[in-house]
N, C-alpha and C positions, 0 to 999 in steps of 0.2 A: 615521512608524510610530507615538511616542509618542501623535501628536492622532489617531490611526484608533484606537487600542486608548480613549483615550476618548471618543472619541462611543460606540466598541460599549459601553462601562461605562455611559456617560450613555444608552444606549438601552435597556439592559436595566433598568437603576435605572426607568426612565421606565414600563416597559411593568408592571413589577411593583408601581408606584405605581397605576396602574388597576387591576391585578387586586384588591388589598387594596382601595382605593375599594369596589371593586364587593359583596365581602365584605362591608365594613363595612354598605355598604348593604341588601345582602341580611339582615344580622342585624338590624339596626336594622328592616328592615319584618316580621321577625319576632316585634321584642318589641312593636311597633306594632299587630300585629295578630294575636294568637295563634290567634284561628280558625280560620288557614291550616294549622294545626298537628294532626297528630292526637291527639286526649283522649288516649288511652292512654300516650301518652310526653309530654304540652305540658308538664306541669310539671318534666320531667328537664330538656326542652330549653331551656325557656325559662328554668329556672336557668343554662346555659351560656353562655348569650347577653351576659350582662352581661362575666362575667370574660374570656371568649374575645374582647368589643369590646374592651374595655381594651386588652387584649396586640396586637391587630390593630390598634387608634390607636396604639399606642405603637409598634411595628414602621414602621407609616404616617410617625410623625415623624421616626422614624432614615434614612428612604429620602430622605424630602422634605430632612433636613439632608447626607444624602448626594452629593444630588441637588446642591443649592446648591454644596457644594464643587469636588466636579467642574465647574462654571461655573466658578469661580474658577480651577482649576487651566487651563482653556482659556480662559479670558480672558488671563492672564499666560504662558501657553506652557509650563509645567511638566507636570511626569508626574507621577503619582501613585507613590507606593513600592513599590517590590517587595514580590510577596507579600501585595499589598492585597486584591487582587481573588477570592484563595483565602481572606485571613481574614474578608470582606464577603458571601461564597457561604456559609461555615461558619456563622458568625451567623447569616443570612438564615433559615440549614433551621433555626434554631432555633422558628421561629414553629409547622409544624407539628407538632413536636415539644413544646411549650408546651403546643398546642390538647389534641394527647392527652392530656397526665395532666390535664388539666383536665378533660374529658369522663370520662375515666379515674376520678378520685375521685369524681364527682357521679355518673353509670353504671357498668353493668358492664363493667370494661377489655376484658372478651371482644368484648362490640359495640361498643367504642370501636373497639377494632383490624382489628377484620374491616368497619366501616362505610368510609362515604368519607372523613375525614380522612388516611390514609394515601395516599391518591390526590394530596392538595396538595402532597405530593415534587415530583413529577415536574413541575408547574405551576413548581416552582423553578428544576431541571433545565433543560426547554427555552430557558427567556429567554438564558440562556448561551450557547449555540447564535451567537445576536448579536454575539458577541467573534469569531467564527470561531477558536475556538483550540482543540484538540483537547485539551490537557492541564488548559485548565479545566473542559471540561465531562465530562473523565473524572474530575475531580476532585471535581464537584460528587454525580458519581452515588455513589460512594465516600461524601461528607460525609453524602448522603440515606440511605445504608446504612447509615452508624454511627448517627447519630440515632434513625431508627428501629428499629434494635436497642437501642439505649443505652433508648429509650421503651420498648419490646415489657421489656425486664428491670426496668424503675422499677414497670411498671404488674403484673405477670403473679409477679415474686420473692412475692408473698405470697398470691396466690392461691390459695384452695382450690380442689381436685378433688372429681369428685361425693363421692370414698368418704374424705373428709375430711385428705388429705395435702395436704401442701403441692408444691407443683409445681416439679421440680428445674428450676432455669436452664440450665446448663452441657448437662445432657441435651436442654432444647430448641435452643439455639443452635448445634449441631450435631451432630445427627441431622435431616431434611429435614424439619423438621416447615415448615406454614403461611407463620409469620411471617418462619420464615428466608429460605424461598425469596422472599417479598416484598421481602425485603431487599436480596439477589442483583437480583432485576427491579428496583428501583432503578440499582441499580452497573449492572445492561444497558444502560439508561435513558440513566446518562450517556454511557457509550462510544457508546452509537449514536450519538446528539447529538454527540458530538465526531465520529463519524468523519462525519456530514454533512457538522458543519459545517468539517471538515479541506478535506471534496470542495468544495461552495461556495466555497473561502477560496484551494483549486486553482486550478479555474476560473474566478473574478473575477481574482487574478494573473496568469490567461494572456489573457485578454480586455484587461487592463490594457496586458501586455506585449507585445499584437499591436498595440494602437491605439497604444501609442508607439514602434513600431516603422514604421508605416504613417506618422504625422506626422513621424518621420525621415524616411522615403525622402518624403514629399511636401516638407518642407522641401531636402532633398537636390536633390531632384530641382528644386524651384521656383527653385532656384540657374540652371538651364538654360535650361529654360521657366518661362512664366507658373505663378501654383500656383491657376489655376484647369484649365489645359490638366492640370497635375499631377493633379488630383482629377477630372477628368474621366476622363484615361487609365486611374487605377487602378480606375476603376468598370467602362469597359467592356470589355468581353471581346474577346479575341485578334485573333478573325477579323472585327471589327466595321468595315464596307465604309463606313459614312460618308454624310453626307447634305448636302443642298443648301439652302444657304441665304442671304439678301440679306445680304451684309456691306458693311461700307465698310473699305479698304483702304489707308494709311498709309506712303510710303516718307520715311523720312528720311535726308539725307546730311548730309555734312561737307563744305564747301567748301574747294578747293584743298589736299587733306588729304595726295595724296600727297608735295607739296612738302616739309609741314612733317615727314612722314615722315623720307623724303629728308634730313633737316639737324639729325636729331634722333636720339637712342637709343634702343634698343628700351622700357627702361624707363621711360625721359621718354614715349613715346610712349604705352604703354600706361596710364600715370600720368595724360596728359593726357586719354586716352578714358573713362576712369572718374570722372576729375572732370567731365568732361561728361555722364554718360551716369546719375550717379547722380542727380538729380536729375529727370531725366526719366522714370523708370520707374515711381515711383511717377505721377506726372503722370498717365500713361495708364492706370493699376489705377485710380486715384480717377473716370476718366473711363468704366467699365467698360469699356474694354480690353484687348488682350494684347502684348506684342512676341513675337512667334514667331518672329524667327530673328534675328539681329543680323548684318550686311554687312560685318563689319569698320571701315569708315569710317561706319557708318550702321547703321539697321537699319529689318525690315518689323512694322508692327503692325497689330491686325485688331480691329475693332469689332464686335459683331452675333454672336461665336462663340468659344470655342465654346459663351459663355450669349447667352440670345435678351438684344435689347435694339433696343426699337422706336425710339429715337433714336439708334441708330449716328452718322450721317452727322457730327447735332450737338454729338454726344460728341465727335467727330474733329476735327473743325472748333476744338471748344473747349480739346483737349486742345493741338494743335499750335500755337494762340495764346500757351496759356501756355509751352510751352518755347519757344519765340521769347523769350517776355518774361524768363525763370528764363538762356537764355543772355544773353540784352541785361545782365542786370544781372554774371552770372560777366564777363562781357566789362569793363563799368564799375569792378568792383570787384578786377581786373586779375588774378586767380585761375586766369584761362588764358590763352591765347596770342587775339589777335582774330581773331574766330570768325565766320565766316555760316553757314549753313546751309540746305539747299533740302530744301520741304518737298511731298509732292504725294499728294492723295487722290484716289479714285474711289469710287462706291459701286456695288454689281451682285450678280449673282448668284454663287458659289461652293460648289462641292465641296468639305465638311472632314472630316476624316478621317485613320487615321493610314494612314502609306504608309510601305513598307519590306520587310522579308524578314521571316521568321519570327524570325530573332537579333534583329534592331532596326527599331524602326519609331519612325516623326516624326509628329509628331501635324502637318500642313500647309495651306496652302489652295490649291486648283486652279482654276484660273480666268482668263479674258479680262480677268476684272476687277481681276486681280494686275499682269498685265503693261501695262495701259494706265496704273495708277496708278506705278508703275515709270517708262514716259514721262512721265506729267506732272510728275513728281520732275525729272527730266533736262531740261525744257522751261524749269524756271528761270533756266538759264547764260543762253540765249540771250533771254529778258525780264527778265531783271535784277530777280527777283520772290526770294521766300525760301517764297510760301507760294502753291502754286494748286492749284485746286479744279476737277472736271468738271462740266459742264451737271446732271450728273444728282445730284448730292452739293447742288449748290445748288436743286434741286426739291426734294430732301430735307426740306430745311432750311425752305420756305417763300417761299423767292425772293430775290434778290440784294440785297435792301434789309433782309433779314434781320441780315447782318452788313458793309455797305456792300462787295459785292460790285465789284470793276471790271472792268467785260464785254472781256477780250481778244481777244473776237472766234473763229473758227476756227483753228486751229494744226494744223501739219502735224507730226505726230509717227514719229518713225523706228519702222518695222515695222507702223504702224496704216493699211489701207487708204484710209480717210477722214480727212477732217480734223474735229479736236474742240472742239468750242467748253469756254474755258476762265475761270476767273475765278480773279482775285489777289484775296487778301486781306492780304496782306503783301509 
């Protein structure tokens, strides 16, 4: 909270450094070229121009040392002091207030007041708005209301009236005259401003606090599923039927797994599935990726969905080498129990989509091409293989010399009316 409230400081300091700039500039091509000016007033105006640059370079140097510091204070991680930012908006309104008794003593304070220097208030006012903080910027319209009354009684306590009186203060400051009510539209001035910038400061915290509320549940949620399934789900809508598309399809198992089950504890057991299983999940994210459902001993993962990715196959392919290679070495470095594992892909066409009731739906894949790559998982026992691949995953890919494919020939697979021509790569 301390480094947002200053960058808002450093951005208002920032925004009020151009406007003085511009001023400055503005006066400087005035004394530059009085032309511009009309005869009737050049010589009043162009007597202010000098005093009023002064005061506005020097205001210029207090912003730009302002400026500086606040860097410092956000390089080093500190806050600025309480009560900084009220006695830095207080000083600021001192610049308009300057400019008037300056035009003030050179002209008549009557069109000093009623011209547009009393307007550079509220130029004060808005920047503030920037802090999003409702009590500075009702604070600021306040400080532009005392100022410019504090001016409207420097300039007007000694004023004659046509019929030669002097002009009671106290009677104008309240009774509704002019400059009161200007003063009042100031003080409006600020409370508007704060009460925007109250609303603004609302609404970005709740914008804040949906988006990390949505990166909860997607984190939450990416615990379960993939956190691209995650981000996909929460995008689309309820009743959304799902679409068709070439994946390539991923079963891995655990070899001999219910044995070790069998002769082991529930928590040794579940111990030894997570030292297995963490290191291969990122494996298949980096590979783009997903595991969608995990088999207990094993689980299924899907290439191609549910973001497009025109080299699925090879993704697959590449990704199941490396967890071959990440268990070879857990196995080496004796971190689990010895391990094989059967690994088997297909690639084809698939329905993805989520599927479920109206209370809960799975984000799944439907398909020929789930349950044949299931068989060729199961086809390893009996080739004494850890890693095979279907005819159509290695078309994919370029052809069997692609990643020194060994042609197994056709294989008869349980529940597959044909036989399927199959290749080891491991």
């Amino acid at each position: 909270m301390g480094t947002e409230l200053l960058r808002g400081e450093r951005r208002r300091v920032i925004l009020l450094i151009a406007l003085l700039v511009f001023v400055l500039a503005l006066l400087l091509a005035m004394a530059l070229a009085p032309q511009v000016v009309a005869p009737e007033i050049r010589s009043q105006l162009l007597s202010m121009v000098w005093p009023m640059g002064l005061t506005i370079a020097g205001y210029l140097a207090y912003e730009l040392a302002i400026l500086a510091w606040l860097g410092r204070l956000m390089a080093s991680g500190r806050q600025f002091p309480w009560g900084f930012r009220y006695l830095n908006v207080f000083i600021e309104f001192g610049l308009p207030t300057i400019s008037l008794l300056i035009g003030g003593s050179i002209v008549d304070p009557l069109s000093v007041l009623a011209g547009a220097i009393p307007f550079a208030y509220c130029l004060f006012i808005l920047p503030c708005a920037l802090n999003l903080d409702f009590r500075l910027c009702a604070f600021s319209g306040a400080a532009a209301c005392v100022h410019f009354w504090t001016a409207t009684w420097l300039l007007l306590r000694n004023t004659a009236l046509p019929d030669g009186s002097s002009l009671p203060v106290l009677s104008m400051l309240t009774s509704p005259h002019q400059y009161a009510v200007k003063g009042l539209l100031l003080l409006a001035s600020g409370l508007v401003a704060g009460f925007v910038a109250s609303q603004i400061r609302r609404q970005v915290t709740q914008a804040i606090e949906t988006l990390e509320e949505r990166d909860r549940a997607v984190s939450i949620f990416g615990q379960h599923v993939s956190p691209q399934v995650a981000e996909l789900l929460l995008k689309q809508p309820l009743d959304y039927a799902g679409q068709e598309r070439n994946v390539c399809v991923m079963f891995l198992d655990i070899r001999d797994f219910s044995k070790y089950s069998s002769e082991h504890s529930a928590p040794e057991v579940v111990d030894y599935l997570n030292t297995l299983f963490a290191p291969m999940i990122p494996v298949i994210n980096r590979h783009s990726g997903i595991v969608n459902k995990f088999l207990g001993d094993g689980f299924m993962a899907v290439f191609g969905a549910p973001l497009d990715d025109r080299q699925q196959s090879r993704h697959a392919i590449e990704a199941a080498r490396e967890i071959l290679r990440q268990v070879d070495e857990l196995n080496r470095q004796g971190k689990i129990q010895p391990t094989r594992l059967g690994i088997g892909l297909h690639s084809g066409q698939a329905v993805t989509g989520n599927v479920g009731s109206p209370q809960r739906k799975e984000y799944t894949i439907i398909g020929d091409v789930v349950n044949l790559a299931s068989r060729i998982e199961q086809a390893n026992k009996p080739l004494a293989s850890q890693l095979l691949v279907s005819e159509a995953v290695i078309q994919m890919v370029g052809g069997p010399s692609e990643f020194s494919a060994q042609d197994m020939g056709f294989v008869e697979l349980k529940g597959q009316p044909q036989p399927v021509r199959l290749y080891r790569l491991a």
